[in-house]
N, C-alpha and C positions, 0 to 999 in steps of 0.2 A: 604480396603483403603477408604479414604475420596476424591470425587471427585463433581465436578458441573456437574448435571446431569439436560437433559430438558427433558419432559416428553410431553411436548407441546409445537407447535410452538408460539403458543402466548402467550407464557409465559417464565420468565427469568429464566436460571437454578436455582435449588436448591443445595445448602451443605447440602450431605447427605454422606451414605456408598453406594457402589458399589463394588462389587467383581472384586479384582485382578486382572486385567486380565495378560496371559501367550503367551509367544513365542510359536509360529506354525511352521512360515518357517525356511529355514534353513538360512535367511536372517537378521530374526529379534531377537530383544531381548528387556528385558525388561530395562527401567531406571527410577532412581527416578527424576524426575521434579524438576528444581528446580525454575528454573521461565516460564513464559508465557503472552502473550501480549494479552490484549485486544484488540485488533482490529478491524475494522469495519469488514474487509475480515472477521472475525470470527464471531460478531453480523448477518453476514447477512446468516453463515453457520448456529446459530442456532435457527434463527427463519425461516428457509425454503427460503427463496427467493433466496439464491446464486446462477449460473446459472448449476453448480456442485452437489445442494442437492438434496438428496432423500425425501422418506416419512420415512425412517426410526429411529424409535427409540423404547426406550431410547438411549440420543445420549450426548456425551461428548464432546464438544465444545475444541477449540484448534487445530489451524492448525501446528504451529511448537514452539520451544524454549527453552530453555537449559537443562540438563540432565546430572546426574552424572551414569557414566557406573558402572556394579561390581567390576570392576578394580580401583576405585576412579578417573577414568579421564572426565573431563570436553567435555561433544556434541552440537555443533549445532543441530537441526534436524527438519524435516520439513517432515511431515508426509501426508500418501496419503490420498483419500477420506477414513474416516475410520468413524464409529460410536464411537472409546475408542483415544479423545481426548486427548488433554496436560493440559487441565485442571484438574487435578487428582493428586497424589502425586505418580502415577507409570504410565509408558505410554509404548508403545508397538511400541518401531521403527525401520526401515528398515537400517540397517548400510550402505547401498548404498547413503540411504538420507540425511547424516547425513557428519559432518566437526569433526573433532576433533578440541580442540581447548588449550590456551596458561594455562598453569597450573594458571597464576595469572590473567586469562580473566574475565571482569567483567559479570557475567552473565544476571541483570539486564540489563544492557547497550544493550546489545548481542539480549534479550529478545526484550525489548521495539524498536529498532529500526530497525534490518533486515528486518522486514514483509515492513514498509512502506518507508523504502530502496529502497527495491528490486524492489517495482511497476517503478520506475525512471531509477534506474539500469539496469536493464532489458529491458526496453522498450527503452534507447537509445544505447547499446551495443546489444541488438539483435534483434530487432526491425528493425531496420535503419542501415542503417553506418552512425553513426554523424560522425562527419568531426568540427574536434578544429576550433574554428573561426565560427561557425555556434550561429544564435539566437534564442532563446527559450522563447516562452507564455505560463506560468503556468496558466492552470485554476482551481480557487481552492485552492489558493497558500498558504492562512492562516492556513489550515488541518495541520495536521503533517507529512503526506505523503507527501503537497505538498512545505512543507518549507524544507524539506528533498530532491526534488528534484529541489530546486532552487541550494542549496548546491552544488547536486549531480553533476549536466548541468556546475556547475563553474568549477568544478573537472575535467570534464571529455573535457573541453575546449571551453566552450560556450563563447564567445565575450559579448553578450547582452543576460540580462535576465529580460523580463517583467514577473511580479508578479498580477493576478485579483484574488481576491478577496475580502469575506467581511468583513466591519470595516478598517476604516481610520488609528486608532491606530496601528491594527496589522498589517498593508499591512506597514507601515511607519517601522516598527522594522524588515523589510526582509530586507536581501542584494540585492534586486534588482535595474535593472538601474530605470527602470520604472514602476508604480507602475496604477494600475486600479480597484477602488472601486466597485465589482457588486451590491453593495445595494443603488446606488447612479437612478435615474430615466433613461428610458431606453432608451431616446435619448443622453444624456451625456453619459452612458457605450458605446455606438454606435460610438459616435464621438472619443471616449479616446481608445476604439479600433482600428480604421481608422487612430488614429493620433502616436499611439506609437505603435501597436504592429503589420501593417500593414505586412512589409517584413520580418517579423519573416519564420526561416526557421522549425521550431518544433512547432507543440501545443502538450503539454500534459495535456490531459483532465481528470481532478477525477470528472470532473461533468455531463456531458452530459444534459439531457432533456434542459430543458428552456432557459439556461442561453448559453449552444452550438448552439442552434437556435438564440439567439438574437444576437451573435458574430460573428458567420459563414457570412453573405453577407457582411457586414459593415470591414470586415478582409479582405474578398477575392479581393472585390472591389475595395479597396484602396490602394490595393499592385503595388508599381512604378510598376512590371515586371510583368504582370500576368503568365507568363510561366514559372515564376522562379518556381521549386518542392515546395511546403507545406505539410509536411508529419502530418497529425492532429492525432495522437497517443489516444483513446478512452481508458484509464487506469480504468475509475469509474465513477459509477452512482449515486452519492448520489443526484444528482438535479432530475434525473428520470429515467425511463430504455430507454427512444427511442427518437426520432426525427423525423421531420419533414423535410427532405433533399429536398429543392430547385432543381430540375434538370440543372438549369441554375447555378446553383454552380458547375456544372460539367462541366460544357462546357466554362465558362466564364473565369475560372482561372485551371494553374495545380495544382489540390489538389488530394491527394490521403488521403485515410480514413484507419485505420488498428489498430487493437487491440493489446492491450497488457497484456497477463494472460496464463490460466491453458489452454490450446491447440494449443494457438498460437505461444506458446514455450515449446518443448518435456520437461518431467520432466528434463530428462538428460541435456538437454541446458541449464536451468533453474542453475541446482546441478554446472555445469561445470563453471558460471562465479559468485559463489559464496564465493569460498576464497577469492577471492582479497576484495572483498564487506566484510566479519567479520574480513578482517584484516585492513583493514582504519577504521571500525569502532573502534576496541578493539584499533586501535590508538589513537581513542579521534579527526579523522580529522572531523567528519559533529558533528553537537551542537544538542542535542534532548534533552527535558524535558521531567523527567520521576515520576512519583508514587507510590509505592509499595504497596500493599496489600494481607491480607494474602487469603489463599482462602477460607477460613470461612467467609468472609466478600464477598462472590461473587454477591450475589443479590443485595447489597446494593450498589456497584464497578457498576453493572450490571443497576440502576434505574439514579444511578449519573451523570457517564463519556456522557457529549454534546460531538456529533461525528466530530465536528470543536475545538475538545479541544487543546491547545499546546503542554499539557502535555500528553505523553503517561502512560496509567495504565498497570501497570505489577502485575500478580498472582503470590504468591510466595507459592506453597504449604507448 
């Protein structure tokens, strides 16, 4: 078979051949791929930094994405830590991990958007108990993870939703109430933090490093209630892996800090509130732009795709 194999962490897969691989457990089986999402979650599994990767390889890149069984029916599937990714035209998955799904499901659609769904999904259905009527600060919001969970927070009964991030034009084309430019200088993001997203009861963070430190006191600070709960939800690090936490951020206001990913919710939790999430989508309810490419064209998909893009890139072997 034809698969994107990395051979090195620093360096993008190749189209090359890769042998077959076969069913082992009495869990798995093989399917042919039919699409798969570029992702960051996936960029960062295959150049080693995930918090999840190993040293090993050759390794085939693809965390999860649609799949036609021997039977001709249509899978979800989201695979474990594995070295024989969804990038391949054959993949090797666990039927426990896996949705069936609607004979006329668009799989593109399916592909491109579950992954940066789910970060949103996820983190306020099992995260938290949001509670409808609650307000949400995107940070990040321009990604496609995070315009997907402005979406999501309206869905699932958000009151208010502020939207930070970068560029004026694309924070202006969010549905949000309010809107906060991070590329704008650092005592105006400070005050337009303080000023509108103050008594937010949610942050969901794809960013963390710099831009979570410049937010955090100037948020905390200026909250009418300081005792009121701020649950700041840590979904992604594209801005950096760590921080600088203020101790007085602790003591000054009620905030609580808590992750959202691969431990902090059992695979099982994770699998369990994921039909209703491929079935709003394969509804057409949240809006995502999408790209198709084939997987012969992976290195070039692979040098392309800016990780703030709108458009999701899907592999289509």
């Amino acid at each position: 078979m034809h698969a994107a194999v990395v051979h090195s962490f620093g360096q993008p897969p190749r189209f090359e051949q890769f042998p077959t691989p076969t069913a082992v457990g009495p869990h798995d089986e093989v399917v042919d791929v039919i699409a798969t999402g570029l992702h960051p979650r996936l960029r960062s599994q295959a150049d080693g930094s995930h918090y999840t990767a190993t040293d090993e390889l050759p390794l085939i890149p693809g965390i999860d994405g649609v799949g036609r069984r021997a039977d001709g029916s249509l899978v979800y599937f989201v695979l474990p830590d594995t070295t024989l990714g969804a990038m391949a035209e054959h993949t090797v998955i666990d039927g426990r991990r896996s949705i069936a799904l609607p004979v006329n499901a668009d799989p593109v659609l399916l592909a491109a958007a579950m992954n940066p769904a789910m970060s949103s999904w996820i983190a306020l259905t099992r995260r938290i108990d949001f509670a409808p009527g609650s307000s949400v600060l995107v940070l990040g919001a321009t990604g496609s993870a995070g315009q997907l969970a402005i979406q999501i927070a309206r869905h699932l009964g958000a009151s208010r939703v502020v939207a930070a991030g970068r560029g004026s034009e694309k924070l202006a084309a969010l549905d949000a109430d309010a809107t906060i430019d991070l590329s704008a200088d650092a005592d105006a993001v400070a005050r337009e933090l303080g000023e509108k997203a103050a008594d937010v009861d949610v942050v969901l963070d794809y960013l963390w490093g710099p831009p979570t430190e410049l937010a955090l006191m100037p948020l905390l600070l200026a909250r009418t209630d300081r005792s009121r709960l701020l649950s700041w939800i840590e979904i992604g690090s594209v801005a950096g892996p760590d921080i600088a936490l203020p101790s007085a951020a602790l003591r000054q206001a009620n905030v609580q800090f808590l992750g959202s990913g691969q431990g902090s919710v059992s695979a099982a939790g994770i699998l369990e509130s994921l039909p209703e999430l491929v079935d709003l989508i394969d509804r057409n309810t949240f809006a995502i732009e999408t790209v198709t490419l084939p997987l012969r064209d992976v290195e070039t998909a692979w040098a392309a795709e800016p990780r703030d893009a709108n458009a999701r890139v899907v592999i289509a072997p």
